[in-house]
C-alpha positions in Angstrom: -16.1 -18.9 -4.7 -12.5 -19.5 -4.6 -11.5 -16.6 -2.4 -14.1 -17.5 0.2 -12.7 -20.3 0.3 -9.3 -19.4 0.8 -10.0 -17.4 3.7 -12.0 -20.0 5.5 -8.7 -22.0 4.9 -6.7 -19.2 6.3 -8.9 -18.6 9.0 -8.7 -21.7 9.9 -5.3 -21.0 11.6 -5.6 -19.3 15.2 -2.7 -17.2 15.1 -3.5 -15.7 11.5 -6.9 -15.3 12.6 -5.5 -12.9 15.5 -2.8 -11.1 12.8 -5.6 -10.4 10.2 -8.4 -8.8 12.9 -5.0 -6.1 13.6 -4.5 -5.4 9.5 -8.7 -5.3 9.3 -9.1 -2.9 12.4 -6.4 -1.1 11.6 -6.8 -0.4 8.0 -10.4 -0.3 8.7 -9.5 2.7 10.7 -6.7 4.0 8.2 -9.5 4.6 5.9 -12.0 6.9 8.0 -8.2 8.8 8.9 -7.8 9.2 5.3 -11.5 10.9 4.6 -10.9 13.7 7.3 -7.7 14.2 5.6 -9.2 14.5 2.0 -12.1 16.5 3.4 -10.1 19.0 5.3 -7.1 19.4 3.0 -8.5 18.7 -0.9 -11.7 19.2 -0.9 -13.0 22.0 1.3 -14.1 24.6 -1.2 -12.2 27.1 -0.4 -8.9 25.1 -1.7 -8.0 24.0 -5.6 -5.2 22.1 -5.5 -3.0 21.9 -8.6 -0.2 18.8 -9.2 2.6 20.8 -8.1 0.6 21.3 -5.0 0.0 17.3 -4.5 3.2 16.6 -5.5 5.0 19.3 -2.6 2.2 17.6 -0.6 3.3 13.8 -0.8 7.3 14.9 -0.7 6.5 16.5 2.5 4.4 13.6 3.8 6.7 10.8 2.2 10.1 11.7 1.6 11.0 12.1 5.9 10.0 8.5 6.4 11.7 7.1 3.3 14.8 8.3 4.8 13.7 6.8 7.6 12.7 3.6 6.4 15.8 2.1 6.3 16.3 2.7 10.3 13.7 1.8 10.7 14.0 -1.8 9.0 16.9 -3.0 10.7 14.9 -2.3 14.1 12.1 -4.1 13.2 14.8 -7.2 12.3 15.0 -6.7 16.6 12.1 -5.9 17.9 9.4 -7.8 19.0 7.1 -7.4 15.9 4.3 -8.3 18.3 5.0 -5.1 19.8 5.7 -3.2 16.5 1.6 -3.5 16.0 1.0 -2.2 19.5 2.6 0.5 19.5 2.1 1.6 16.3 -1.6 1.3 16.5 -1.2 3.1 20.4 0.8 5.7 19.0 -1.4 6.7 16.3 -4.6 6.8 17.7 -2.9 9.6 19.8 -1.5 11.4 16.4 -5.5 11.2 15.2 -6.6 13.0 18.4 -4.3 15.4 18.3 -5.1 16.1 14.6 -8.9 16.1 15.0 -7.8 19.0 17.9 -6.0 21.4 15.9 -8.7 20.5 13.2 -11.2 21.9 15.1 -9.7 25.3 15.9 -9.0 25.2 12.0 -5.3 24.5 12.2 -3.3 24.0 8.9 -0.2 25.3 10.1 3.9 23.6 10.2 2.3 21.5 13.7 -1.1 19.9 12.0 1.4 18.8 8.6 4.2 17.5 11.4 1.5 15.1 12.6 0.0 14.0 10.1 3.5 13.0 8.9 4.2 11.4 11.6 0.9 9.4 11.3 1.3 8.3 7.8 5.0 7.8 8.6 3.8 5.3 11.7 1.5 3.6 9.1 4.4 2.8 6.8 5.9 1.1 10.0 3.0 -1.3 11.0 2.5 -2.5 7.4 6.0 -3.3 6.8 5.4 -5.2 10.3 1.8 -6.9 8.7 4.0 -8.1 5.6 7.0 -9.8 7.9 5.1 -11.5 10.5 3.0 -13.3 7.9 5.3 -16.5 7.1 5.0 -16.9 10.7 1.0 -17.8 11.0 0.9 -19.9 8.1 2.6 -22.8 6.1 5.4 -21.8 3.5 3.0 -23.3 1.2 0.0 -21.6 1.6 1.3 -18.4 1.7 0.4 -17.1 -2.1 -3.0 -17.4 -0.8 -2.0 -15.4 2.6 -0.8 -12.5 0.6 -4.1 -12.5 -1.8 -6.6 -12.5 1.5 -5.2 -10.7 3.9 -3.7 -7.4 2.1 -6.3 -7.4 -0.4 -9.4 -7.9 2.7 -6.9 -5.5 4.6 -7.9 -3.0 1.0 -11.5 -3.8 1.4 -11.6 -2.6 5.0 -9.7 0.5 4.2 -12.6 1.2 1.5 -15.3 0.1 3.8 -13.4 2.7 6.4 -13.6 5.5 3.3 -17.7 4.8 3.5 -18.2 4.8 6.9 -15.5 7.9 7.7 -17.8 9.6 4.2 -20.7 8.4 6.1 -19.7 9.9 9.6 -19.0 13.4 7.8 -22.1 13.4 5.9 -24.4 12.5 8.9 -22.0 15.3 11.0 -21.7 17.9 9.0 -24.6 20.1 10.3 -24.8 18.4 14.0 -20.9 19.7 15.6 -20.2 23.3 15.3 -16.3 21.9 14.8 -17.0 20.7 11.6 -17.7 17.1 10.9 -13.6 16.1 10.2 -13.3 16.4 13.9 -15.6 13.7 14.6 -14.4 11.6 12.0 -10.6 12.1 13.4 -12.0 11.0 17.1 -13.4 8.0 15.3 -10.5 6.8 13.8 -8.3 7.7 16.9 -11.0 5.1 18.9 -10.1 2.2 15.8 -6.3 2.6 15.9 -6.8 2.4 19.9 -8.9 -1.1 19.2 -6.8 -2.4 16.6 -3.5 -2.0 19.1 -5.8 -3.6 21.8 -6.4 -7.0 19.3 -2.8 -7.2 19.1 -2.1 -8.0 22.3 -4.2 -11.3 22.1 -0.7 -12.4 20.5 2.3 -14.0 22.4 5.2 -11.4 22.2 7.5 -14.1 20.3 4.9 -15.1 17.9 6.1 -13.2 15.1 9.3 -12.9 15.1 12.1 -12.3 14.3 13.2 -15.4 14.5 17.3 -14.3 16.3 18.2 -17.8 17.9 20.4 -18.3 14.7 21.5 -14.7 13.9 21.2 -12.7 17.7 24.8 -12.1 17.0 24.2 -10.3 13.9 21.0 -8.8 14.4 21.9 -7.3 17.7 25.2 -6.0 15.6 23.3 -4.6 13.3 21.2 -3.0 15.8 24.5 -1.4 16.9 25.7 -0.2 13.3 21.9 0.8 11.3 23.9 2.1 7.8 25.9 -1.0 7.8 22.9 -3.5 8.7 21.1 -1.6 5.9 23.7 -2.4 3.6 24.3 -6.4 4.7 20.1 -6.4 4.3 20.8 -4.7 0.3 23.3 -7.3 -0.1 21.6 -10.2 0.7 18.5 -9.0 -1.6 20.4 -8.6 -4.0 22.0 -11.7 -4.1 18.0 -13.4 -4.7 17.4 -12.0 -7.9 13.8 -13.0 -8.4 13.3 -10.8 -5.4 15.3 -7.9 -7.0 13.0 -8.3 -10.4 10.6 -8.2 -8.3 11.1 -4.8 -6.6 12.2 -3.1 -10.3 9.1 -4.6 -11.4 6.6 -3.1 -8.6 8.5 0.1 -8.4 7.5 0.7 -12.2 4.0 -0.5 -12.0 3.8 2.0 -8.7 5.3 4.7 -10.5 2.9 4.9 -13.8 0.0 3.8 -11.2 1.0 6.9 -8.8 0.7 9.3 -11.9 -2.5 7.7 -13.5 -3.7 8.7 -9.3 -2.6 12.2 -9.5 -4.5 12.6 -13.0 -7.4 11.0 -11.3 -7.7 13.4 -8.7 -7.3 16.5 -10.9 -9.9 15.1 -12.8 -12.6 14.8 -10.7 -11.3 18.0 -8.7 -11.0 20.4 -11.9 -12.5 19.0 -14.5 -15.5 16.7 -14.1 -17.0 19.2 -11.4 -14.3 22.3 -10.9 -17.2 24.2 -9.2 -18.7 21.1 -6.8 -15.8 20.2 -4.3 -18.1 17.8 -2.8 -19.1 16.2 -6.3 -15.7 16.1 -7.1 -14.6 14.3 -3.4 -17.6 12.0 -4.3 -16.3 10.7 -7.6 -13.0 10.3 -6.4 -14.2 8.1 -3.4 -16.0 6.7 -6.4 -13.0 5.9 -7.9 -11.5 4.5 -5.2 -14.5 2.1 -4.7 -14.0 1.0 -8.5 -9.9 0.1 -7.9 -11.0 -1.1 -5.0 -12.8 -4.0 -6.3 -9.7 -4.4 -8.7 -7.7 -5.3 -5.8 -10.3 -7.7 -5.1 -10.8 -9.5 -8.4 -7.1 -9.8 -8.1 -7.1 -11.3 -5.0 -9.5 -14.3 -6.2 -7.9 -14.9 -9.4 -4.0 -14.4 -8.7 -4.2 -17.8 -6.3 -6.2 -19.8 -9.0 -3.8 -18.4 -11.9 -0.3 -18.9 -10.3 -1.5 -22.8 -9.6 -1.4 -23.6 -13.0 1.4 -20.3 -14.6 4.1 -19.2 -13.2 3.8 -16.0 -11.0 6.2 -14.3 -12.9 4.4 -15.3 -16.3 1.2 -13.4 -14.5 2.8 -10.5 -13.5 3.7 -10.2 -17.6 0.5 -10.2 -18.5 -0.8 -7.8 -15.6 1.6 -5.3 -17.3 0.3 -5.9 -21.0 -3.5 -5.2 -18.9 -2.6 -1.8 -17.4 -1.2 -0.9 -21.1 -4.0 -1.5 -22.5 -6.5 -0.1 -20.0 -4.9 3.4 -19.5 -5.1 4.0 -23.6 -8.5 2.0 -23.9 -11.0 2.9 -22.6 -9.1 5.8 -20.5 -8.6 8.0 -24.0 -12.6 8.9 -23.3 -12.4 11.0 -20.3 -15.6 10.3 -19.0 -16.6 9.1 -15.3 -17.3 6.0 -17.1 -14.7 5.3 -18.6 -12.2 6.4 -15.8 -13.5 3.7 -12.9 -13.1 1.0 -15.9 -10.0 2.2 -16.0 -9.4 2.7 -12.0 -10.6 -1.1 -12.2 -8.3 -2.8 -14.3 -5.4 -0.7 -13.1 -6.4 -1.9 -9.8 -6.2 -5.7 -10.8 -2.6 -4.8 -12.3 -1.8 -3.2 -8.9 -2.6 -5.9 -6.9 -1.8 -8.6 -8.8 1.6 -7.2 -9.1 1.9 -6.8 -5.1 0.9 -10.4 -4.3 3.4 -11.8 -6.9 6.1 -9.7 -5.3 5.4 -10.1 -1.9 5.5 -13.8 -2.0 9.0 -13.9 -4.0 10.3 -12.0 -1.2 9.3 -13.7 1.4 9.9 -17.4 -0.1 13.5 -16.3 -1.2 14.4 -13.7 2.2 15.8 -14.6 5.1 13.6 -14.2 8.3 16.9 -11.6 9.9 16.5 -9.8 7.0 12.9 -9.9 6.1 12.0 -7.0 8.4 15.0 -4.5 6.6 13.7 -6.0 3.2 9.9 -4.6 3.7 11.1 -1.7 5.0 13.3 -1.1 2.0 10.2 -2.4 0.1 8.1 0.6 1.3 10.8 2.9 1.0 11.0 2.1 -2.9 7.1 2.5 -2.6 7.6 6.1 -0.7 10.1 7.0 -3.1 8.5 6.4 -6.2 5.4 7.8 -5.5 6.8 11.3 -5.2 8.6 10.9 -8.5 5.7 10.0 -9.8 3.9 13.2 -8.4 6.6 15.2 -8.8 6.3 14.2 -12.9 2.8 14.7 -12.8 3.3 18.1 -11.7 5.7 19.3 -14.7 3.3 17.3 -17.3 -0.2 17.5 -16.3 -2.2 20.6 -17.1 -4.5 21.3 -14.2 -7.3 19.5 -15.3 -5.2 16.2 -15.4 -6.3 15.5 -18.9 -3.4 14.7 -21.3 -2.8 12.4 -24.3 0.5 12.5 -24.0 0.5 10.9 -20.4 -1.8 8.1 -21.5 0.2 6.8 -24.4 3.5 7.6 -22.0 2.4 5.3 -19.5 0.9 3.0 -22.0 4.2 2.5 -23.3 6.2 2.2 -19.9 3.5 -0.9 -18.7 4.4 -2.3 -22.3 8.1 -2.1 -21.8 8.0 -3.3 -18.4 6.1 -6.7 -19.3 8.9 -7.4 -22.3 11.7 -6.3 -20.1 10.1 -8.5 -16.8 9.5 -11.4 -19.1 13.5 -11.6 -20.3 15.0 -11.2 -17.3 13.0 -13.9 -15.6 12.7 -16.3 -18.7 9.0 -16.5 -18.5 9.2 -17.9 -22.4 11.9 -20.1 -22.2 12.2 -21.6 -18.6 9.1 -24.0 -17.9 7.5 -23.3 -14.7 8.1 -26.4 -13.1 12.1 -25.1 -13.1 11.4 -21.7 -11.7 9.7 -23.5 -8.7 12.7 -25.4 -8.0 14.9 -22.4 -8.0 12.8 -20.8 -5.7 13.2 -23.7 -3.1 16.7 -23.9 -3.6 17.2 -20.3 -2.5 15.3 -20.8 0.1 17.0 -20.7 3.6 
């Protein structure tokens, strides 16, 4: 199997070896942290959430650090990204106790939102770190395979954290008089605490950035955040495949983010309105079934962009997810919702590994850091429009014909619009590689 043996390739490599066990613990961990979370705040009986109420929901969750992104960016162009993992993982295994505390004395006030904020917010942070330190543990050349294996196994441990976190609530739920999202809270508090310890197998350099070309700049930057946000716009705006790039993924996230938010009123209100627990079931269901989306994308997207150009791939991605969301997702059964979770999956992933390596072939290394961060800003962002959409369209069952064929449509227009602006059917693929080199620093 092709991505097997990819990732023996990749593991071959010490110091991507030590890099991937982080992402793997940590998103391993990420993924029990998210179960409490949809236990305790969408799926206890006692609560039926509508859109508007997921959509004030994400704003409140995503919106702070989106302002904060930036910021945050231009520090992670200074700091030791070494130490970026660290403390991150430090910090939030202390936000998860803390949580799993006021969860058990049934807290849901202003305090048990500010930290889970500031959780998520942390997350944000150490991914955007995971995506810049990559072109530092492997070859330029190999790294279209890096960003299939290790985001797409980082997924896979996120969904193998959902089972075991489902797992630990199930086997919990009648054994703690707290309740069982307390337990899995402390669990996921002890994986961010490992995942910060495997970090420190890592020099402190290792990952950059690399300053002893740009200290002057960085450190100025440092010094000035608003204006080193703007020099870091400026310079991605002057690569335009990496500009495509980000309009591109910030429409595929927004239609996806909506298709989520239907998903989840779904299987909350309309497949079993009366069974919270059936309904927290199918969606983890769901999740499973996008899951392996992300992974079939992850073995073909290396084996497809050898031979097509990954922009060409990205075009066809889109004409996928417009096709999917109409056909088979028109049904509205169980069934015919994880084909769809599937293929929009692929899409999603697909999409993400073709973007993140056209910004880091074409980004500076002093800029990559303020580049991801703006990345997951325009991730942050969009996903509360999307909500916030969903919630002024979507009837509280989530079913609507109208959204299917809307987002239908936007997928379509984004694959014909992607494919002008980048030439995939006049400029041979052999000239868009060269471009990319050229640009390269």
């Amino acid at each position: 199997m092709q991505f097997v043996t990819d990732l023996r390739v990749l593991l071959g490599y010490r110091d991507f070896r030590r890099l991937f066990a982080v992402r793997l613990a940590s998103q391993f961990s990420d993924g029990i942290f998210q179960v409490a979370l949809a236990s305790y705040v969408l799926f206890s009986p006692e609560r039926q959430p509508t859109a508007t109420a997921i959509a004030a929901g994400f704003a409140a969750l995503l919106l702070p650090f989106s302002l904060l992104g930036p910021f945050c960016g231009v520090l992670l162009d200074r700091w030791s990204r070494r130490q970026v993992l660290l403390a991150s993982n430090l910090l939030r295994a202390v936000l998860a106790a803390g949580i799993a505390v006021l969860v058990s004395g049934n807290g849901d006030g202003p305090g048990f939102y500010l930290l889970v904020l500031a959780c998520l917010s942390v997350n944000r942070f150490l991914l955007t770190a995971l995506s810049a330190a990559l072109p530092h543990v492997v070859p330029l050349d190999r790294l279209v395979m890096a960003n299939a294996v290790s985001p797409t196994c980082g997924t896979l441990a996120y969904l193998v954290g959902i089972g075991v976190g489902s797992g630990v609530a199930t086997l919990s739920g009648d054994m703690v008089s707290a309740g069982p999202e307390t337990v899995v809270l402390s669990a996921a508090s002890i994986g961010f605490l490992a995942a910060g310890l495997l970090a420190l197998r890592m020099s402190r350099r290792l990952l950059g950035p690399d300053l002893d070309t740009a200290r002057r700049a960085v450190r100025e930057a440092v010094g000035h955040v608003l204006q080193g946000f703007v020099d870091g716009t400026r310079h991605v705006w002057s690569r335009r495949s990496a500009v495509y790039g980000l309009a591109a993924i910030g429409v595929q996230r927004f239609v996806y983010s909506v298709s989520a938010v239907a998903m989840l009123l779904l299987y909350r209100n309309y497949f079993s309105p009366a069974n919270a627990s059936a309904g927290l079931a199918g969606v983890a269901t769901a999740v499973l079934a996008s899951g392996l989306g992300y992974g079939t994308a992850a073995l073909l997207t290396p084996i497809v962009v050898r031979r097509i150009r990954k922009e060409t791939w990205m075009v066809a991605l889109f004409g996928a997810a417009a096709v999917s969301i109409v056909l088979p997702g028109a049904f509205y059964t169980r069934v015919s919702m994880l084909a769809t979770a599937y293929v929009l999956g692929v899409a999603a992933q697909g999409i993400k590994i073709c973007v993140d390596t056209l910004v880091q072939e074409t980004i500076d290394d002093v800029y990559r850091g303020r580049v991801f961060a703006l990345y997951d800003v325009l991730f942050n962002v969009v996903f509360v429009a999307a909500a916030a959409f969903a919630a002024v369209t979507l009837p509280p069952t989530g079913k609507s014909y109208a959204i299917l064929i809307c987002s239908a449509a936007v997928y379509a227009a984004a694959a014909v619009g992607y494919a002008r602006v980048t030439g995939v059917w006049t400029r041979p693929r052999d000239d868009a590689y060269a471009e990319t080199r050229r640009s390269l620093p």
